[in-house]
C-alpha positions in Angstrom: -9.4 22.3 -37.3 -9.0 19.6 -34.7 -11.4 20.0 -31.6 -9.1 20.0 -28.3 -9.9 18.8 -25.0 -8.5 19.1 -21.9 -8.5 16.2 -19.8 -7.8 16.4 -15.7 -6.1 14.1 -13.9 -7.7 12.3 -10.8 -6.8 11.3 -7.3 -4.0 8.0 -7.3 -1.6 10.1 -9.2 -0.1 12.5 -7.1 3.0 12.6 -6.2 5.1 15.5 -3.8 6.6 17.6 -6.4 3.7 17.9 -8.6 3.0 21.4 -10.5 6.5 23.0 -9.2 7.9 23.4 -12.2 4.7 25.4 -13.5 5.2 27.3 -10.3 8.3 28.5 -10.7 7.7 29.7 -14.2 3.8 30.5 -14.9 3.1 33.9 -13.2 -0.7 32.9 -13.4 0.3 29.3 -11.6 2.2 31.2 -8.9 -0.4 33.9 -8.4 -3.3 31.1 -8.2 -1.2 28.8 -5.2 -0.1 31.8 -3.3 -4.0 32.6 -3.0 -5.0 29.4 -2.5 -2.0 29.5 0.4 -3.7 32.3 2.2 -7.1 30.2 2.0 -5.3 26.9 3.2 -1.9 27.4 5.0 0.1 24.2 4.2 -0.9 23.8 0.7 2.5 24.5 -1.0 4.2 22.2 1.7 2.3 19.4 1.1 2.5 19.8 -2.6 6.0 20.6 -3.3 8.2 19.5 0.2 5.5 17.5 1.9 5.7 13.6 3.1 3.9 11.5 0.5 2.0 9.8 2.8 0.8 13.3 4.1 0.1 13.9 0.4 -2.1 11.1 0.1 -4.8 11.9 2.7 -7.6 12.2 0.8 -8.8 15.9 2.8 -4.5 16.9 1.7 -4.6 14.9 -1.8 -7.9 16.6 -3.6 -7.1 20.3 -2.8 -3.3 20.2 -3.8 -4.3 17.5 -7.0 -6.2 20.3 -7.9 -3.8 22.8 -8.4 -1.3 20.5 -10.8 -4.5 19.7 -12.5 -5.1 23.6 -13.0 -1.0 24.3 -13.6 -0.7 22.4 -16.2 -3.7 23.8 -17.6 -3.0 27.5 -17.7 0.3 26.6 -19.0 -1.1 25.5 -21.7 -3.6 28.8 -21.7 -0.8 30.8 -21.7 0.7 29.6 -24.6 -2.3 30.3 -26.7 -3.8 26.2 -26.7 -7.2 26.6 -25.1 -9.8 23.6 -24.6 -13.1 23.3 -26.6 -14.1 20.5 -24.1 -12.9 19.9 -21.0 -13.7 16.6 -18.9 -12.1 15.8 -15.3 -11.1 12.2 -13.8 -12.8 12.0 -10.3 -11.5 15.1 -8.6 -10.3 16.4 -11.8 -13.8 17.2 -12.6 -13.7 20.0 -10.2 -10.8 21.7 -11.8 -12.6 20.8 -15.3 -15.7 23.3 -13.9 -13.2 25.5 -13.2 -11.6 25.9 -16.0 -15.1 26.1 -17.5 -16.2 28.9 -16.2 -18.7 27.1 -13.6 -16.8 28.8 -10.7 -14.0 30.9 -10.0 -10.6 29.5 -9.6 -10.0 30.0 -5.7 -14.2 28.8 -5.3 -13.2 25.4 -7.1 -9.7 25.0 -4.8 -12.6 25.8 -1.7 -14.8 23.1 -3.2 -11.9 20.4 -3.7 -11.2 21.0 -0.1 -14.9 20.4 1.6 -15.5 17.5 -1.0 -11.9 15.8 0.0 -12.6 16.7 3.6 -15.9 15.0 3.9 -15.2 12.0 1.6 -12.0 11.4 4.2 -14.8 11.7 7.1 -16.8 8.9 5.2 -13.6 6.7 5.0 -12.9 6.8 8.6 -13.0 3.6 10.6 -13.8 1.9 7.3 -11.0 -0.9 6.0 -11.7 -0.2 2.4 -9.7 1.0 -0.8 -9.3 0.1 -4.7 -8.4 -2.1 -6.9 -8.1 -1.8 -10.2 -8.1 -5.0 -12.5 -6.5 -5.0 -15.7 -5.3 -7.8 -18.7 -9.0 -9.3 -18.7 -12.2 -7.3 -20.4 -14.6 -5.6 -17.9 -17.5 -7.8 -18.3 -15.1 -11.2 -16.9 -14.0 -8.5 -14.1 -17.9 -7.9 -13.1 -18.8 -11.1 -12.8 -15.8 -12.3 -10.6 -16.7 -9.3 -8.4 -20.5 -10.8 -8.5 -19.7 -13.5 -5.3 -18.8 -10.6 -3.1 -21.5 -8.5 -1.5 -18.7 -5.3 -0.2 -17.2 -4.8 -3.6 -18.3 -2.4 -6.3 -17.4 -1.8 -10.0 -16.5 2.3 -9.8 -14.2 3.9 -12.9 -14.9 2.2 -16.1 -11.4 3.4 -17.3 -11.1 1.7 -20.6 -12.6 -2.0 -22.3 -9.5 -3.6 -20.5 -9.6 -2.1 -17.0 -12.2 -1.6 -14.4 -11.4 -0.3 -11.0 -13.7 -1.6 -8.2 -14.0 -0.1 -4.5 -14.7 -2.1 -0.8 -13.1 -3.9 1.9 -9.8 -5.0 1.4 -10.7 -8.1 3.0 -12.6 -9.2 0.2 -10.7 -6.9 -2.6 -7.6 -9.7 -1.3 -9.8 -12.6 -2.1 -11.3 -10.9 -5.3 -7.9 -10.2 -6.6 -6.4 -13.4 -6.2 -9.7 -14.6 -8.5 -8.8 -12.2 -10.7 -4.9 -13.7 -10.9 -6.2 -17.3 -11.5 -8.1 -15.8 -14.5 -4.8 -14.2 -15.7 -6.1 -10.9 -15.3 -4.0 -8.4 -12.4 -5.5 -6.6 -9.6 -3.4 -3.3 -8.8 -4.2 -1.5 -5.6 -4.4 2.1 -6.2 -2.9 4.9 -3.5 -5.8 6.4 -2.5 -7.5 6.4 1.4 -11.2 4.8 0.7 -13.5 2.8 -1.7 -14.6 5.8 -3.6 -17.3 6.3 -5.6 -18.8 3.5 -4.1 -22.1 3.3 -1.7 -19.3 4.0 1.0 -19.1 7.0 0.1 -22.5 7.9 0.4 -22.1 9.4 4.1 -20.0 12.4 2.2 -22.8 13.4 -0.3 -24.9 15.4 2.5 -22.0 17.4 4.1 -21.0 17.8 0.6 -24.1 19.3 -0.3 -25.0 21.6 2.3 -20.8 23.3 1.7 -22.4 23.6 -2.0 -24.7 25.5 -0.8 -22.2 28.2 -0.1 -20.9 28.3 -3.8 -22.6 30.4 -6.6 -22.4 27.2 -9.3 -23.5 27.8 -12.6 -23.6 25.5 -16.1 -20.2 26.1 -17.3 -19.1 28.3 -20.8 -17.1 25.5 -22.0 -18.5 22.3 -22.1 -17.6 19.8 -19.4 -18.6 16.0 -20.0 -19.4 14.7 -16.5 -18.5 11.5 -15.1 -22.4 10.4 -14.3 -23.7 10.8 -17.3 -21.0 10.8 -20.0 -22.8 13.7 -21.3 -22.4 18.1 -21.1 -23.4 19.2 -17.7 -26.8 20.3 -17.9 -29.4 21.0 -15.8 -28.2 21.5 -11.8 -24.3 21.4 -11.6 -24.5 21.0 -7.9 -26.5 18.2 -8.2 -24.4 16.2 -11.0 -21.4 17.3 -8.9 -23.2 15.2 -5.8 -23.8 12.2 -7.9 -20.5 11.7 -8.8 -19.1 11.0 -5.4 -20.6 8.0 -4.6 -21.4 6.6 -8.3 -19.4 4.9 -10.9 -17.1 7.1 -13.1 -18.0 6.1 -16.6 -15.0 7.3 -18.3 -14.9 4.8 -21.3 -18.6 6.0 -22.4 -17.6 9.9 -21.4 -14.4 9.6 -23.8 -16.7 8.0 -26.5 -19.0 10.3 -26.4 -16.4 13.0 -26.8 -14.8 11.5 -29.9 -18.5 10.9 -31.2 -19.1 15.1 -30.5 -16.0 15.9 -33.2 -12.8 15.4 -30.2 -10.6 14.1 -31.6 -7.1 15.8 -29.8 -6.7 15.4 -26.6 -4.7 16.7 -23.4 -4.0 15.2 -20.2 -3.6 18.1 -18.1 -2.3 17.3 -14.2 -0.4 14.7 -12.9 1.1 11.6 -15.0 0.4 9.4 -18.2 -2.9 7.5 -16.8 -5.7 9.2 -18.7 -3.0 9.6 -21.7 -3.3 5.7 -21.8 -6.6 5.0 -20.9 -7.8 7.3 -23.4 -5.7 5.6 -26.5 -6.7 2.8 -25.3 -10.1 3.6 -25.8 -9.3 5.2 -29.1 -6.6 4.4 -31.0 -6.9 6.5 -33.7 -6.7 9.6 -31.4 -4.1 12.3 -30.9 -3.6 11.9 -26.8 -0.7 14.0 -25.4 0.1 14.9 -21.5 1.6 17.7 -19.8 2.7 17.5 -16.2 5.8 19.2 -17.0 7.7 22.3 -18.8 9.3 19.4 -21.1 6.1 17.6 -21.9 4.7 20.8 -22.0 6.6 22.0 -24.8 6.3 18.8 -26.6 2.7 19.3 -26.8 2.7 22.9 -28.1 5.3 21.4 -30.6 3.1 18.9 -31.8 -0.6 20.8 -31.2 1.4 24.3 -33.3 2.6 21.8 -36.2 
């Protein structure tokens, strides 16, 4: 039988709206936002109703990215397709733990909140973003990066794309480089260079709300963006790591496929990880479900 894994979505693809549908129709959806309501008032608003701009405030976008992530998930649950490895994009490793078994449900929404509070804190009065540059391999897109000292290489997405983080000053200048070796540089709709050295002012606030969480090695195993590898060892630490280091998804996804995945899910919010990951391998069966119609597509084509 084919292993399965579940796949989160990350931060850049939200959109107001997001998880509703599993709302309105996944009594384990709706029970897990209303108690995630009564631990942060707004939460619904701002994922369902909200302004999109409110929505993408990093300290607004993690929590409420969570929940799709997790939706779309235990939909899935529900209708008997369960994960035998789980792996998250960014924030969407958080819900990944969860799902795990690291921490309870309501303790990961807690967590997404403190980590996209203090990464927002680290962004302030900081003129930084992403960019991420596809139609040229990786390696050209690192070394027309290397003239520019506030510009990092952060989510190996796939052989074709590579998302770097820094001042928009330069990412301007970088990206018209990138345009005059046909290559594109797409800025992506997120608050702050992430994963990037500028976010190393979030790690220690980070931290010490850890500290508050009982974290253990989750049941299910959960490849983490680091290392590309299980979590093992400290969780809290690898979950520390990850904010302000690359996110070395085309390694992570190869290392899957070389552990027997060979199936899976993007669970969350859009077709990103769905097309990074088939781009990385083609032979693959990728499928997404954001939706109660690409929902049932999946369990169509996962129960055939």
């Amino acid at each position: 039988m084919d292993k399965i894994a579940f796949v989160f979505s990350g931060q850049g693809a939200q959109y107001v709206g997001m998880g509703k549908e599993f709302y309105d129709s996944i009594p384990a959806v709706k029970n897990l936002y209303d108690a995630c309501e009564a631990i942060r008032p707004g939460t619904l608003e701002q994922s369902f109703t909200g302004d999109p701009e409110n929505l993408k405030q990093t300290e607004n976008t993690q929590p409420c990215l969570y929940l799709a992530d997790l939706a779309a998930a235990l939909a899935l649950k529900e209708n008997g397709i369960s994960p035998d490895g789980l792996a998250g994009f960014s924030l969407g490793e958080i819900p990944a733990l969860a799902l795990g078994g690291a921490y309870s449900l309501e303790d990961g929404f807690k967590i997404a909140s403190v980590r996209g509070k203090a990464m927002a804190e680290a962004s302030k009065g900081v003129d930084a973003s992403m960019m991420a540059v596809v139609r040229i391999p990786s390696e050209q897109a690192e070394e027309l990066a290397k003239p520019y000292d506030k510009i990092f290489p952060v989510n190996y997405n796939s052989p074709m794309q590579l998302v770097f983080s820094g001042d928009k000053e330069q990412l301007e200048a970088f990206g018209a480089d990138v345009k005059s070796a046909k290559g594109r540089g797409l800025m992506l709709k997120v608050s702050g260079a992430f994963h990037s050295p500028y976010m190393t002012p979030a790690v220690e606030p980070f931290g010490k709300a850890l500290e508050n969480f009982d974290i253990k090695l989750p049941e299910i195993p959960v490849y983490a963006n680091y290392t590309a590898a299980p979590y093992e060892g400290d969780p809290k630490a690898l979950m520390l790591e990850q904010v302000n280091h690359p996110v070395q998804w085309t390694k992570l996804i190869r290392r899957m496929a070389d552990d027997g995945f060979d199936t899976f899910v993007e669970t969350g919010v859009g077709t990103t990880l769905q097309k990074l990951i088939t781009q990385i391998l083609p032979d693959a069966k990728v499928y997404q479900a954001d939706s109660t119609e690409s929902l049932q597509n999946v369990l169509e084509a996962l129960k055939s």
